[in-house]
C-alpha positions as YAML, in Angstrom:
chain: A
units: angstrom
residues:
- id: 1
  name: UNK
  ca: [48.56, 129.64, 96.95]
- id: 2
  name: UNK
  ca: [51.04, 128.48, 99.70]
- id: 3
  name: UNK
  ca: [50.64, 125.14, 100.97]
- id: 4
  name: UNK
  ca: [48.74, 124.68, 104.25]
- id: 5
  name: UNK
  ca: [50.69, 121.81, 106.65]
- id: 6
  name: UNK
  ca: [51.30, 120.48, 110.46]
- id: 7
  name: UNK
  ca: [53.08, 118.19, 111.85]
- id: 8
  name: UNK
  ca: [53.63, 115.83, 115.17]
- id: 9
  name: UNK
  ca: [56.52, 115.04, 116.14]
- id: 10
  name: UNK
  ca: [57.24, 111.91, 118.67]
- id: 11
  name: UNK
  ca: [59.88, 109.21, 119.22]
- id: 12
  name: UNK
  ca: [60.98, 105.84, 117.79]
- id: 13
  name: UNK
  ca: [62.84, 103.07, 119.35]
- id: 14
  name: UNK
  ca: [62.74, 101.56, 115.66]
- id: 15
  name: UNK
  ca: [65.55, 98.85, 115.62]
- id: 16
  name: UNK
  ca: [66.94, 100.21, 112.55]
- id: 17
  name: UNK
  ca: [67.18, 104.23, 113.01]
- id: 18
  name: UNK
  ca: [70.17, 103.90, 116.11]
- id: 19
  name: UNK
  ca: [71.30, 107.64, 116.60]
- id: 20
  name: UNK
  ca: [68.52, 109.57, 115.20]
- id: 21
  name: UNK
  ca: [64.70, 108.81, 116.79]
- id: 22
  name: UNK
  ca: [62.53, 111.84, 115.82]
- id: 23
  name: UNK
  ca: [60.01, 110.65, 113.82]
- id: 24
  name: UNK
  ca: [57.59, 113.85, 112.23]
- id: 25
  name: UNK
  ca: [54.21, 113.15, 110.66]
- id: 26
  name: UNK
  ca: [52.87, 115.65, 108.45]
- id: 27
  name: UNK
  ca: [49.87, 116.61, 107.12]
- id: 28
  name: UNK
  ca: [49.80, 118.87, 103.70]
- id: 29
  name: UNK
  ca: [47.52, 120.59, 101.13]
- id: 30
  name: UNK
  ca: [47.63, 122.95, 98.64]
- id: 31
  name: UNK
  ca: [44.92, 124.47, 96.83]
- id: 32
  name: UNK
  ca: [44.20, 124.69, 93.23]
- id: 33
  name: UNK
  ca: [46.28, 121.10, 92.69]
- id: 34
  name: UNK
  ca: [45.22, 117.70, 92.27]
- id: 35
  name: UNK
  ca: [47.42, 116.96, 95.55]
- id: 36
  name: UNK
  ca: [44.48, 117.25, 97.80]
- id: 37
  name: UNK
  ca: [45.97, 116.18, 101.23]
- id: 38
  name: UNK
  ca: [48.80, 114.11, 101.43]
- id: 39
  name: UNK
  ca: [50.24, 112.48, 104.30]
- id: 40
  name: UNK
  ca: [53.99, 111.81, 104.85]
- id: 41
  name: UNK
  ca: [56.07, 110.91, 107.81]
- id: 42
  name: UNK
  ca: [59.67, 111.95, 108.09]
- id: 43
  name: UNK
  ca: [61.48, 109.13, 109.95]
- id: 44
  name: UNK
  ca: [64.97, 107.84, 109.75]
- id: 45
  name: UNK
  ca: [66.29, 105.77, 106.76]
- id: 46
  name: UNK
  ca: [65.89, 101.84, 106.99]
- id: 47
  name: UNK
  ca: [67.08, 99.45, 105.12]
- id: 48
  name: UNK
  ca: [63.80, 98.25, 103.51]
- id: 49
  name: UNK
  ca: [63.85, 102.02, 101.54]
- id: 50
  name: UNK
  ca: [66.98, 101.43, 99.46]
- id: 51
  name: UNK
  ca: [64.55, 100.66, 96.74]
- id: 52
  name: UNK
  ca: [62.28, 103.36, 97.09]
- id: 53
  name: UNK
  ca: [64.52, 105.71, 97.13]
- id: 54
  name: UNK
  ca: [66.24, 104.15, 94.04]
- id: 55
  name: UNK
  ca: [62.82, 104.69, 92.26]
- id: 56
  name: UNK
  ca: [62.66, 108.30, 93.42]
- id: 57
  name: UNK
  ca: [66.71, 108.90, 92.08]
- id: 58
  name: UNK
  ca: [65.83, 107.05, 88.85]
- id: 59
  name: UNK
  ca: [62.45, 109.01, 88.14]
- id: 60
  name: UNK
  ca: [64.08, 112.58, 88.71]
- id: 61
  name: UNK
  ca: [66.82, 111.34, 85.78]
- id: 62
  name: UNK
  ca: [69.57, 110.94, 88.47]
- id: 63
  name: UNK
  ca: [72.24, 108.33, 87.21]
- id: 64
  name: UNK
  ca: [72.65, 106.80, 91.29]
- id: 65
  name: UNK
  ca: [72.82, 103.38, 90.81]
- id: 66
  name: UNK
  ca: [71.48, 101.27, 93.89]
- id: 67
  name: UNK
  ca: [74.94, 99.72, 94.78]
- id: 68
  name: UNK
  ca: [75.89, 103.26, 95.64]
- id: 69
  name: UNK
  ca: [72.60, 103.71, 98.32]
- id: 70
  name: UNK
  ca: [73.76, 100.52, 99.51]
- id: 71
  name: UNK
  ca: [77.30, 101.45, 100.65]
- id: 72
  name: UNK
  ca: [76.11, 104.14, 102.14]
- id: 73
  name: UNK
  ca: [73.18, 103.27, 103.85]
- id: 74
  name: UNK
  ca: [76.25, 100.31, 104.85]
- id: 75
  name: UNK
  ca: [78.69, 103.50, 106.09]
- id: 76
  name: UNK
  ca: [76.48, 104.53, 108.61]
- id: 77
  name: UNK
  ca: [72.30, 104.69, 107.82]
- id: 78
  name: UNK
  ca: [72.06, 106.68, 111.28]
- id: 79
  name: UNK
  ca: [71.88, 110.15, 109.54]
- id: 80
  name: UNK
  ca: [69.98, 109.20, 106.68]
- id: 81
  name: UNK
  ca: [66.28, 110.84, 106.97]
- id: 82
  name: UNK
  ca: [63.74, 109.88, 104.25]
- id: 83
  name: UNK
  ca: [60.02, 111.41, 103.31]
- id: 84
  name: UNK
  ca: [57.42, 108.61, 103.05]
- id: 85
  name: UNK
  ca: [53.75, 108.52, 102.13]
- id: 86
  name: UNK
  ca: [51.19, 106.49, 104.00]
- id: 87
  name: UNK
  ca: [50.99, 104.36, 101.29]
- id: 88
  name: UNK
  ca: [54.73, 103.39, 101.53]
- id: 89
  name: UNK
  ca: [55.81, 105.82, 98.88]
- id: 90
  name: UNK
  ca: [59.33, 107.12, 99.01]
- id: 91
  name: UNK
  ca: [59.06, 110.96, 98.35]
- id: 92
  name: UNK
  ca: [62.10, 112.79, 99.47]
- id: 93
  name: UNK
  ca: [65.44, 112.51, 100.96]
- id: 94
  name: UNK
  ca: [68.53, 114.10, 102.89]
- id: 95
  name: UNK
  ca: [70.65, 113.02, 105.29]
- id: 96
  name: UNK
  ca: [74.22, 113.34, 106.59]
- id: 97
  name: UNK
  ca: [77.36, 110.32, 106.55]
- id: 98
  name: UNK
  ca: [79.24, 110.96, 109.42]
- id: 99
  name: UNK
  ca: [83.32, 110.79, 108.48]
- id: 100
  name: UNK
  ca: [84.51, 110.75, 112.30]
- id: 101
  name: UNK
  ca: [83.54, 112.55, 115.28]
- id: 102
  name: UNK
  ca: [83.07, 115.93, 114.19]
- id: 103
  name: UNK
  ca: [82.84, 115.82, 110.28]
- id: 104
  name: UNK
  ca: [80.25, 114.65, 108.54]
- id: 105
  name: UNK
  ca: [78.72, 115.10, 104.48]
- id: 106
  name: UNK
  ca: [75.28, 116.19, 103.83]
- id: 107
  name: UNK
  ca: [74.12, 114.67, 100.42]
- id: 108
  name: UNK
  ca: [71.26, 113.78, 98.03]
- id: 109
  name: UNK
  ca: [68.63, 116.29, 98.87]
- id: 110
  name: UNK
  ca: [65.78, 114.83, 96.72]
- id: 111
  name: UNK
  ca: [62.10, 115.78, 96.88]
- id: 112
  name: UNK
  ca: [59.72, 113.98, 94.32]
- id: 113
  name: UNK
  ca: [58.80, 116.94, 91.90]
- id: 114
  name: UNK
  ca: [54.99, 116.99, 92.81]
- id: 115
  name: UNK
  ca: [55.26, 117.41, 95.98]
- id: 116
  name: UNK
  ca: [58.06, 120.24, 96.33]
- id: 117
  name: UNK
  ca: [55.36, 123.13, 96.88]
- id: 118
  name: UNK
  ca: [54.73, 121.79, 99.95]
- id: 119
  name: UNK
  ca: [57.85, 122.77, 101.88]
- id: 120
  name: UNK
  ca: [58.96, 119.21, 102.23]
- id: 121
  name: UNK
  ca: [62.90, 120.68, 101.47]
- id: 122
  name: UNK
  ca: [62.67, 122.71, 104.11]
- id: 123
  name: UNK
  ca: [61.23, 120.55, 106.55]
- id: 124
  name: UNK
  ca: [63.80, 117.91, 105.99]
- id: 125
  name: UNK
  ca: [66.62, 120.24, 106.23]
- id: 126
  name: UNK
  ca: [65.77, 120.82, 109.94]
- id: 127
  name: UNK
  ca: [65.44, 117.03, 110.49]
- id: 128
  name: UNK
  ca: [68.66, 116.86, 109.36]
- id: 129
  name: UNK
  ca: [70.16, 119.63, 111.70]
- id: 130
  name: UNK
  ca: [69.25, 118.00, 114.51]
- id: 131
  name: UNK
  ca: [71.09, 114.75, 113.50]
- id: 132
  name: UNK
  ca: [74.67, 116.83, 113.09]
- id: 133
  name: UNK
  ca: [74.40, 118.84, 116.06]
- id: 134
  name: UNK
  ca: [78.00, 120.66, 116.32]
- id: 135
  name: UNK
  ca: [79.59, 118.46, 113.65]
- id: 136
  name: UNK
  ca: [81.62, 120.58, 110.48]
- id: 137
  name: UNK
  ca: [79.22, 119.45, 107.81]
- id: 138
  name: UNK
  ca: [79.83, 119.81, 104.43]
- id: 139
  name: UNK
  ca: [77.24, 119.57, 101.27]
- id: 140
  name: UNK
  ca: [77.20, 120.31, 97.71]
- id: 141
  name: UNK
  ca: [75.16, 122.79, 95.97]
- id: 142
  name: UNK
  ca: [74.11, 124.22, 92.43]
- id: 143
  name: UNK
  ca: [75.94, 127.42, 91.92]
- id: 144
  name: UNK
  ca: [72.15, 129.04, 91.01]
- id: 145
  name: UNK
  ca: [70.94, 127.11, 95.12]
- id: 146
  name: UNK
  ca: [74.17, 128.38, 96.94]
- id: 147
  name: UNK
  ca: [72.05, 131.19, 98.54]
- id: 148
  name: UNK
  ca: [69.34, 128.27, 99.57]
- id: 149
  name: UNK
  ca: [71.94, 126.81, 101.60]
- id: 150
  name: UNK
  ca: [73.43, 129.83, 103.49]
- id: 151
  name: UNK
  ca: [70.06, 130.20, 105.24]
- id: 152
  name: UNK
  ca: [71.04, 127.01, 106.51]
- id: 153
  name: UNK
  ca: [74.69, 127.95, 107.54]
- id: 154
  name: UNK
  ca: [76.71, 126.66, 104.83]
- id: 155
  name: UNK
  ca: [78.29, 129.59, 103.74]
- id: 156
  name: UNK
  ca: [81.91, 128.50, 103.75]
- id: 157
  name: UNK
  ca: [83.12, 127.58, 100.43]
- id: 158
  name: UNK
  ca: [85.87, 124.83, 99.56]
- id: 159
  name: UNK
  ca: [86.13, 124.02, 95.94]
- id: 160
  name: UNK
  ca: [84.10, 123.98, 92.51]
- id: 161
  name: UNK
  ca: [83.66, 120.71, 90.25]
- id: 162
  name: UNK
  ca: [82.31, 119.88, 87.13]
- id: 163
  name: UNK
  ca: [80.33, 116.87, 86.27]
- id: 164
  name: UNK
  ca: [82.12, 115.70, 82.81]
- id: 165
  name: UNK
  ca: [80.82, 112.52, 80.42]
- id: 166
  name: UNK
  ca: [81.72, 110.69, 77.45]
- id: 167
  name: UNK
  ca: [83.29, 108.18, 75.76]
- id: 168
  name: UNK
  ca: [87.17, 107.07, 76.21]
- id: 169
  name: UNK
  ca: [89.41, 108.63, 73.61]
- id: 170
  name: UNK
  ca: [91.24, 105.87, 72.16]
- id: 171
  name: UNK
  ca: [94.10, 107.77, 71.13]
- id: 172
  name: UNK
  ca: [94.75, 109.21, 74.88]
- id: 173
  name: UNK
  ca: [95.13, 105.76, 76.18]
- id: 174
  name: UNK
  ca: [97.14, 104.82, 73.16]
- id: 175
  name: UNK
  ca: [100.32, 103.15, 74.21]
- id: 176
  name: UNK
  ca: [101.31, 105.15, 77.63]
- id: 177
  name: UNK
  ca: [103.66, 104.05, 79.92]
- id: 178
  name: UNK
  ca: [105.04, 105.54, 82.79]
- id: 179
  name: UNK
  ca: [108.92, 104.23, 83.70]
- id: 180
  name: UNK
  ca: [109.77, 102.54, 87.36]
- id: 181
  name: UNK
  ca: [105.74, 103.11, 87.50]
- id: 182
  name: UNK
  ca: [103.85, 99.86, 88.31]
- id: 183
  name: UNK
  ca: [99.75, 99.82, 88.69]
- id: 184
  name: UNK
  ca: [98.38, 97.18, 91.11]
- id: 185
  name: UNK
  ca: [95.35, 95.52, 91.97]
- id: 186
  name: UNK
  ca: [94.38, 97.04, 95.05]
- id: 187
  name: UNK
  ca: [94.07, 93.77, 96.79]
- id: 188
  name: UNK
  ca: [97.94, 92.98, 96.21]
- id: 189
  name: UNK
  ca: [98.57, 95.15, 98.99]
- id: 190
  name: UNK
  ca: [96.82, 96.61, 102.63]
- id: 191
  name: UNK
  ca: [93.93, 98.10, 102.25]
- id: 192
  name: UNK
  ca: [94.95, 99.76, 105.18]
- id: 193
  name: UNK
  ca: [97.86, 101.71, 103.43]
- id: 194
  name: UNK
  ca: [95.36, 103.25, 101.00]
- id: 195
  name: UNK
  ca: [92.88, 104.18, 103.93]
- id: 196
  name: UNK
  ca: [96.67, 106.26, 104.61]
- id: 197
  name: UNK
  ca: [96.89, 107.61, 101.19]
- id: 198
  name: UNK
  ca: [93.32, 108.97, 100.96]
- id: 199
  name: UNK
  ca: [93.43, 110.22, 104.41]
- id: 200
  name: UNK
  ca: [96.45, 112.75, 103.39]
- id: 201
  name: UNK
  ca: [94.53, 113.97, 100.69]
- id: 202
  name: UNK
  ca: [91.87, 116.31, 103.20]
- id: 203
  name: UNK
  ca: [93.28, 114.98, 106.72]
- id: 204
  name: UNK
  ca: [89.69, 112.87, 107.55]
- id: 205
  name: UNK
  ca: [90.40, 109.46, 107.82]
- id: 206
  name: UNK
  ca: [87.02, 107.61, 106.30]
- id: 207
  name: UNK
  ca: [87.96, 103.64, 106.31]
- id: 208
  name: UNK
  ca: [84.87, 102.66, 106.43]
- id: 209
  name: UNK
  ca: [83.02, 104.50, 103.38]
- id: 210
  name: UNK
  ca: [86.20, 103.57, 101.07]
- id: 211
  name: UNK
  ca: [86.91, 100.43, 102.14]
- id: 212
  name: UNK
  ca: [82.79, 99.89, 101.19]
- id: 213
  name: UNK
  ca: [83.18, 101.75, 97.84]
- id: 214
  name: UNK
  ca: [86.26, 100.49, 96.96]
- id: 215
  name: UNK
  ca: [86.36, 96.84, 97.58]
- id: 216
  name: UNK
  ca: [82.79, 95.88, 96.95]
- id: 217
  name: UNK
  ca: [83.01, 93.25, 94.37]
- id: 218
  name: UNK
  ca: [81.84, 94.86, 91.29]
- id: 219
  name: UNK
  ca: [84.49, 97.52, 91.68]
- id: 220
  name: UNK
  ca: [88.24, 97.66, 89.85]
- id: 221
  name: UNK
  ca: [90.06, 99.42, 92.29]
- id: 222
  name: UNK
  ca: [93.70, 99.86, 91.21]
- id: 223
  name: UNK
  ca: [96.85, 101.41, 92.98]
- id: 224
  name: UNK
  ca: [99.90, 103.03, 91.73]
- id: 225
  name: UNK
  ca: [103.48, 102.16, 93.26]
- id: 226
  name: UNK
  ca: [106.46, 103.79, 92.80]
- id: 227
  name: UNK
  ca: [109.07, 102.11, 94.52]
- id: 228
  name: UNK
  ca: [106.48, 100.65, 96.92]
- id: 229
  name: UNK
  ca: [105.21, 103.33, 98.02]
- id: 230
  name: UNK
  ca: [101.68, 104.20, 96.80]
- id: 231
  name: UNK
  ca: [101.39, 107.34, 94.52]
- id: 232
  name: UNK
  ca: [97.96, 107.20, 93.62]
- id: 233
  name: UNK
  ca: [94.69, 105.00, 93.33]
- id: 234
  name: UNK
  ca: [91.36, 104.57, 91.18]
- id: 235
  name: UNK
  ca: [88.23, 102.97, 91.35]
- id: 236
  name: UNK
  ca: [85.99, 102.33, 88.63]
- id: 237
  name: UNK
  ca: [82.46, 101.27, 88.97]
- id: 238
  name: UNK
  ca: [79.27, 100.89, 86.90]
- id: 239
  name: UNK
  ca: [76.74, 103.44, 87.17]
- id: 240
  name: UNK
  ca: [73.36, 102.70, 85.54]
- id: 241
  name: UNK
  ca: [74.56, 105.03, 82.78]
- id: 242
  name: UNK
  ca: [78.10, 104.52, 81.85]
- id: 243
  name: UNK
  ca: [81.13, 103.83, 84.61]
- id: 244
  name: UNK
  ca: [81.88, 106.10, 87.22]
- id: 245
  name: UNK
  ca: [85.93, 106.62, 87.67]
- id: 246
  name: UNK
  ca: [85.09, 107.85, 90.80]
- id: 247
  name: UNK
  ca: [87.83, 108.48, 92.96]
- id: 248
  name: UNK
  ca: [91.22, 109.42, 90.36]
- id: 249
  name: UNK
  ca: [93.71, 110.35, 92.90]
- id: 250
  name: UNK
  ca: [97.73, 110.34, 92.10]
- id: 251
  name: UNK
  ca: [100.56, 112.50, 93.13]
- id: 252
  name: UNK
  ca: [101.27, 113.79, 89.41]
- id: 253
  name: UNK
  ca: [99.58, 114.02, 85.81]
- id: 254
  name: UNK
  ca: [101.69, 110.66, 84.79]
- id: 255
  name: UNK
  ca: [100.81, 108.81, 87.61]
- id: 256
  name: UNK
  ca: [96.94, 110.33, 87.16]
- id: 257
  name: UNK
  ca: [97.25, 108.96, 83.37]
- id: 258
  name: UNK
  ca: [98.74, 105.51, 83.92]
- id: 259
  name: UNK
  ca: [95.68, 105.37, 86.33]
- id: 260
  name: UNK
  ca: [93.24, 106.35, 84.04]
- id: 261
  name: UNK
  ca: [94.14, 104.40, 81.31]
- id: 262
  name: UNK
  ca: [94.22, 101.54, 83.39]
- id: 263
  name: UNK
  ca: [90.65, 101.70, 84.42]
- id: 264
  name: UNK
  ca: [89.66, 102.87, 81.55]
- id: 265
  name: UNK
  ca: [90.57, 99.42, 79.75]
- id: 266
  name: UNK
  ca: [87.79, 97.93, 82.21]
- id: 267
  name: UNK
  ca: [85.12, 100.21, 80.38]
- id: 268
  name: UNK
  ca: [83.05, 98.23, 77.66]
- id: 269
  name: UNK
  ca: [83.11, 99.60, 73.76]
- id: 270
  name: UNK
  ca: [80.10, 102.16, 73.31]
- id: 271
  name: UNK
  ca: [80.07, 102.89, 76.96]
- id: 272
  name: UNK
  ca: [80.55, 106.17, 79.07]
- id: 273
  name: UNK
  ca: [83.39, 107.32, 81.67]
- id: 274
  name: UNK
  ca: [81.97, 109.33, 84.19]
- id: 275
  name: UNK
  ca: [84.41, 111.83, 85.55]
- id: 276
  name: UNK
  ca: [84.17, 115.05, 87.75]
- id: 277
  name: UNK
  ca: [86.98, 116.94, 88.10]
- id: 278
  name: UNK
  ca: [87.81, 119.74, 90.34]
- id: 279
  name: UNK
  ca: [87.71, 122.80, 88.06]
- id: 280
  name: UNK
  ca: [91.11, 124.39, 90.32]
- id: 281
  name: UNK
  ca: [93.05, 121.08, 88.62]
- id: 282
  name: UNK
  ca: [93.88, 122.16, 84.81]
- id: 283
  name: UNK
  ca: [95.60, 118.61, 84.46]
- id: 284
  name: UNK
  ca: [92.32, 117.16, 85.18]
- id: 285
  name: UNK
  ca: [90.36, 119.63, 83.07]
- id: 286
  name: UNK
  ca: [93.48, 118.46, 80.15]
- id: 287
  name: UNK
  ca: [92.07, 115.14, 81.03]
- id: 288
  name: UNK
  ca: [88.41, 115.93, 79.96]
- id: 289
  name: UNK
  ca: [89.54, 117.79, 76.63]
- id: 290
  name: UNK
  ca: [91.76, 115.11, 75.40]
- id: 291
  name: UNK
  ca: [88.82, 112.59, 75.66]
- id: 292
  name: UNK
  ca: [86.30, 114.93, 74.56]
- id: 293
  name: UNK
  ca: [83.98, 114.67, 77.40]
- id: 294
  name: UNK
  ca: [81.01, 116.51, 77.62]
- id: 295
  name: UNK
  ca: [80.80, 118.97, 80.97]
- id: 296
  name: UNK
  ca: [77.40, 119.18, 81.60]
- id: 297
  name: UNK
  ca: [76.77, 120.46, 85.66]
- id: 298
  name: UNK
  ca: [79.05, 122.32, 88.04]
- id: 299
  name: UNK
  ca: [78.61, 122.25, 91.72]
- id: 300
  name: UNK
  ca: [80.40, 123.99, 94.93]
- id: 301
  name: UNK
  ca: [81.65, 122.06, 97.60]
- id: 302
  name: UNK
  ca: [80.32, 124.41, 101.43]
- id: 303
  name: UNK
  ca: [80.83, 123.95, 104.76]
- id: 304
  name: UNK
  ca: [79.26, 125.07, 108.06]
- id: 305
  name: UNK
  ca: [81.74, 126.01, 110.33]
- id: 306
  name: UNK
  ca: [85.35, 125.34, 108.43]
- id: 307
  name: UNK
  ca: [86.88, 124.83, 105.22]
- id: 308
  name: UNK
  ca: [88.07, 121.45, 105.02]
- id: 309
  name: UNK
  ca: [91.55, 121.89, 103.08]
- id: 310
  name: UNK
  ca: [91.90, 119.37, 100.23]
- id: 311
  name: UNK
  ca: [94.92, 118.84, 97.83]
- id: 312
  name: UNK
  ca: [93.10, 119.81, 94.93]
- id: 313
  name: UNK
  ca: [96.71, 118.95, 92.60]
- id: 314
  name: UNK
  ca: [95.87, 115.65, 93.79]
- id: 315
  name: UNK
  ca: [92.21, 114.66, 92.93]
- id: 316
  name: UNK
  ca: [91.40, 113.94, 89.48]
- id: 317
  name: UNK
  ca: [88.09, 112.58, 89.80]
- id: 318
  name: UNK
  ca: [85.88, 112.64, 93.47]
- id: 319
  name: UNK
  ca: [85.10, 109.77, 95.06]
- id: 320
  name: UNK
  ca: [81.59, 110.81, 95.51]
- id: 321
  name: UNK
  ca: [79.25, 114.17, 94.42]
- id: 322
  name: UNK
  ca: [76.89, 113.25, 97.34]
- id: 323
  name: UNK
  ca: [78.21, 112.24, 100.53]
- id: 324
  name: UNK
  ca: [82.25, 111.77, 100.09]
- id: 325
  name: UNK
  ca: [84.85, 114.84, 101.40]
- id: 326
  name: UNK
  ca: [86.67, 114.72, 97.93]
...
């Protein structure tokens, strides 16, 4: 039996939820379930529900460490909506991370598995629709949930990556070196100058989400410089499962390698590199065989109003499977 539900909508002037104030209170039940009536309120993301929502990632088996909630909720929290119970419970969540004026990511739809007969999915999709307005939104989706999404108006696709894991082959690190090639801390240079690098990769300048992702302190963020000029950069960062090379970008598979194998020195004995590659990039899909990683998901990047080109020769690894362009 369908779920029976209503809602009330009414405004916030909550200190924390600038940009987005519709606040919806629902009411649900469902017959023939030990779910009764439960009462949620859709309201804008604050800073006190990093943790919850960490729980909620961390019980559905999602490897998204909390550092990673916390640079985005830093980025810009005013397009992050959240599902919470009356008794403080953090149940579900979507939201969108603006990249400029008009182009924004949609990312982490999450509903706690109990509670996803109750239309809670759909309900926080249209809270989300009214945060991005007219803005060229992007999102990723299973390819087995693209049709889920259309309904929704992302029907324009961009590109296809695969989720890939597993341990470092020694032997494909094994002594490379790349002449007149020389691999940098990032912080030996200007930030700014990689904020120019990334930006030519898809056109959208995001400073703020990179700068937060990339020089937090627990990241190794390395560049690659070939007669000063930057070629390519990498970030590597812990995930609560294994280390997330997360983004790989470089202008060619020597410079990608030199990168790689740089990070990949950072990564402790007996642990996991995490690495998605767009499947259009066989140098990056070379990269995954030669260590052996296991690909174990595959998601499509869609769009609502415009593909958003991306040098696909040029990424390696995203930056993000959530809320990043590329």
């Amino acid at each position: 039996m369908k779920a029976k539900w209503f809602a009330e909508s009414y405004k916030t002037a909550h200190p924390s939820c600038s940009g987005y104030d519709l606040m919806v209170v629902c009411y649900a039940s469902e017959s023939n379930s030990d779910l009764h009536t439960v009462k949620y309120e859709i309201r804008p993301m604050r800073r006190c529900d990093i943790q919850g929502l960490y729980n909620l990632t961390s019980e559905n088996n999602w490897n998204m460490e909390k550092s990673y909630l916390e640079c985005i909720f830093n980025t810009d929290p005013s397009g992050l909506v959240i599902v919470v119970k009356n008794d403080g419970e953090v149940i579900g969540h979507n939201g969108i991370l603006a990249h400029g004026k008009d182009v924004a990511s949609s990312g982490m739809n999450i509903v706690k598995e109990k509670y996803r007969k109750l239309g809670i999915g759909r309900k926080l999709f249209h809270a989300v629709m009214e945060v991005m307005k007219e803005k060229n939104v992007g999102g990723t989706a299973l390819s087995n949930r693209i049709t889920f999404y259309q309904q929704f108006g992302w029907t324009i696709k961009s590109y296809t990556f695969h989720y890939s894991q597993g341990p470092v082959n020694p032997n494909f690190v094994k002594d490379f070196q790349v002449e007149d090639l020389e691999i940098v801390p990032a912080s030996y240079i200007s930030f700014d100058d990689v904020i120019v690098y990334d930006s030519e990769l898809h056109t959208v300048p995001r400073p703020v989400y990179i700068s937060n992702w990339a020089e937090s302190p627990i990241a190794k963020t390395y560049v690659a410089l070939k007669s000063g000029r930057i070629c390519g950069y990498g970030v590597l960062r812990p995930a609560d499962v294994g280390y997330r090379m997360y983004p790989l970008y470089a202008d060619n598979p020597s410079v990608a390698k030199a990168l790689f194998c740089k990070l990949a020195s950072y990564i402790p004995q007996g642990q996991d590199v995490i690495f998605t590659q767009p499947v259009d990039n066989e140098y990056a899909n070379d990269f995954v065989a030669g260590n052996k990683l296991r690909t174990y998901l595959s998601m499509t990047r869609l769009y609502n109003k415009k593909n958003i080109v991306v040098d696909i020769k040029r990424v390696y690894s995203v930056s993000s499977t959530e809320y990043g362009i590329i």
